[in-house]
PLY file of the C-alpha trace (Angstrom):
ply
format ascii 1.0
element vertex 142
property float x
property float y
property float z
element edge 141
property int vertex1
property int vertex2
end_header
122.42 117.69 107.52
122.36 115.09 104.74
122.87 112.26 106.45
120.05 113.53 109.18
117.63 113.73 106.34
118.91 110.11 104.84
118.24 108.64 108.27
114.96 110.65 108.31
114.27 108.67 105.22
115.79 105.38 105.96
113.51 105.06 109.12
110.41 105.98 107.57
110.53 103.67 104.82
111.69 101.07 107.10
108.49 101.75 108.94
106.53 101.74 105.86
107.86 98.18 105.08
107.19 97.05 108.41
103.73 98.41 108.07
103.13 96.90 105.01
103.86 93.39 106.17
101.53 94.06 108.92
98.59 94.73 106.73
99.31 92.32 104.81
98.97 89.28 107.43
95.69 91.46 108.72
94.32 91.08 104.80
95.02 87.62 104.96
93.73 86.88 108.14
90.20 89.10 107.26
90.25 86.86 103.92
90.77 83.22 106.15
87.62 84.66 108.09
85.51 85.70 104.74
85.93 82.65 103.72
85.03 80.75 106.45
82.11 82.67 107.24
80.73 81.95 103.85
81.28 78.15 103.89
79.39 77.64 107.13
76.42 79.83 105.28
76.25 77.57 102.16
76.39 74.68 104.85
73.34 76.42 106.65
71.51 76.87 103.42
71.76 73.53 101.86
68.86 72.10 104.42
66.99 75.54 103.57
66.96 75.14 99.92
65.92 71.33 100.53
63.23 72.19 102.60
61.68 75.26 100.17
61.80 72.65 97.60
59.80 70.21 99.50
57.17 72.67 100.40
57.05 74.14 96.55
56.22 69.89 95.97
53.64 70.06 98.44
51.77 72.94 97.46
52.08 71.59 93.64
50.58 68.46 94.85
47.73 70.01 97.07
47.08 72.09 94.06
46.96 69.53 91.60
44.72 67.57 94.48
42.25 70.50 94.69
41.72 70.64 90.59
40.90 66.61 90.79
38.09 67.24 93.58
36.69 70.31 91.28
36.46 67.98 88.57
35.24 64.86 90.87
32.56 68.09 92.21
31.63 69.03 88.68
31.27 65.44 87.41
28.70 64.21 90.69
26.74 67.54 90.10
26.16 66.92 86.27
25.16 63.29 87.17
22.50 64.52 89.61
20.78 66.79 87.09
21.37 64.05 84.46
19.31 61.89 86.85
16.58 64.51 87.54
16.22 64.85 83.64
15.86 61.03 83.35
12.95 61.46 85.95
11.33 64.17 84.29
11.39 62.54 80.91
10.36 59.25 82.31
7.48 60.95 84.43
6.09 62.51 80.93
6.11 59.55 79.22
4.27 57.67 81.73
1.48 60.34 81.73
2.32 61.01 85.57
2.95 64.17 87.54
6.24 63.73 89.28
7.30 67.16 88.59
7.33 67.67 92.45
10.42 65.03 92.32
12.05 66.33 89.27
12.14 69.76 90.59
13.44 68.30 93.61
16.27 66.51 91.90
17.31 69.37 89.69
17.27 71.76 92.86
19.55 69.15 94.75
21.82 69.55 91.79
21.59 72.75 91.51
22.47 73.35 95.26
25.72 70.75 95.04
27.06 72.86 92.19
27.07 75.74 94.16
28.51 73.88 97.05
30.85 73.11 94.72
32.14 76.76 93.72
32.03 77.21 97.40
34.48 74.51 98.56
36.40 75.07 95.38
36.66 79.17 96.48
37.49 78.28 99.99
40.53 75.41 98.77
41.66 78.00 96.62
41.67 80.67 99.29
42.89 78.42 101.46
46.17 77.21 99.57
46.34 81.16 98.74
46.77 82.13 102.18
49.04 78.80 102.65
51.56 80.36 99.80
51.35 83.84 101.34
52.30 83.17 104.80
54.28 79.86 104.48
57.69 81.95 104.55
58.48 85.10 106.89
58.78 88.37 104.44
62.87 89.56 104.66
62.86 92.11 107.46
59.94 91.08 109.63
60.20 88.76 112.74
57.71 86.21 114.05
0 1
1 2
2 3
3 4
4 5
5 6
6 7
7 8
8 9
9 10
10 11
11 12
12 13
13 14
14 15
15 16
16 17
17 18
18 19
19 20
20 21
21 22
22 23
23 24
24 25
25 26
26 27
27 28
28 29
29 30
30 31
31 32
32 33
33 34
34 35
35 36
36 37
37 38
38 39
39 40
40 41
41 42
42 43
43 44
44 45
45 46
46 47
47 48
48 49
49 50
50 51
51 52
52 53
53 54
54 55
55 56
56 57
57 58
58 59
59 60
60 61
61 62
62 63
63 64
64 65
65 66
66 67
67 68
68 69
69 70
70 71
71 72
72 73
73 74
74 75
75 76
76 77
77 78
78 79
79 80
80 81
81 82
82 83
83 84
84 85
85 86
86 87
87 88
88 89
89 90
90 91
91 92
92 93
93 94
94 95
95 96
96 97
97 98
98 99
99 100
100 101
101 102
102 103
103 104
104 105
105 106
106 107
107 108
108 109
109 110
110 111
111 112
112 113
113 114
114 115
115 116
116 117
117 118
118 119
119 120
120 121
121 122
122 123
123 124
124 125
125 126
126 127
127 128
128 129
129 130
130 131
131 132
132 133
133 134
134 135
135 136
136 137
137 138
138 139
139 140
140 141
């Protein structure tokens, strides 16, 4: 009866070794595949980071672009009432009535600067929806 139970014992921890062995080839070969799963992702993602980069460089530039026109705006606008105050003051020191053509002038100005808030609202809405909707949220499809 002993030496049925050692055998009883000998065989299963023979199996237990082979098993073992087993596994550990399948761990090795699972870690061989982890591995080169995530190599070929960093290779995928190396033109994706390059790319996100680029377009975070555009949209600094076009936003650094839209401030410059704003100021180029701001800067025509203040010249064209500058110029409708020249003609007013000129007008009343000639003794004449131009006040027809200064209010003229300083309505023109007035006008361009809200043409100005207007293009500057609709760049800035603009570039908005540009940053929104420039990369697909995680989860959704297009």
């Amino acid at each position: 009866m002993n030496t049925l139970l050692l055998g009883i014992i000998t065989l299963a921890a023979v199996i237990l070794v082979i098993y073992s062995v087993y596994l550990t080839f399948r761990i090795k070969k699972t870690l061989a595949t982890v591995n080169q799963f995530l190599a070929s992702t960093e290779e995928t993602l190396k033109p994706t980071l390059h790319e996100v980069q680029m377009t975070l460089q555009s949209i600094r530039k076009i936003t650094d672009d839209v401030g410059t026109v704003t100021d180029d705006f701001k800067e025509v606008s203040g010249s064209v009432k500058r110029v409708g105050e020249n003609i007013e003051y000129v007008s009343k020191r000639m003794g004449e009535s131009i006040e027809q053509v200064s209010n003229a002038v300083r309505h023109a100005a007035d006008s361009s600067i809200g043409e100005t808030r207007g293009i500057t609202a609709g760049i800035k809405a603009g570039v908005g929806y540009f940053v929104k909707n420039a990369w697909p949220k995680r989860g959704m499809q297009r």
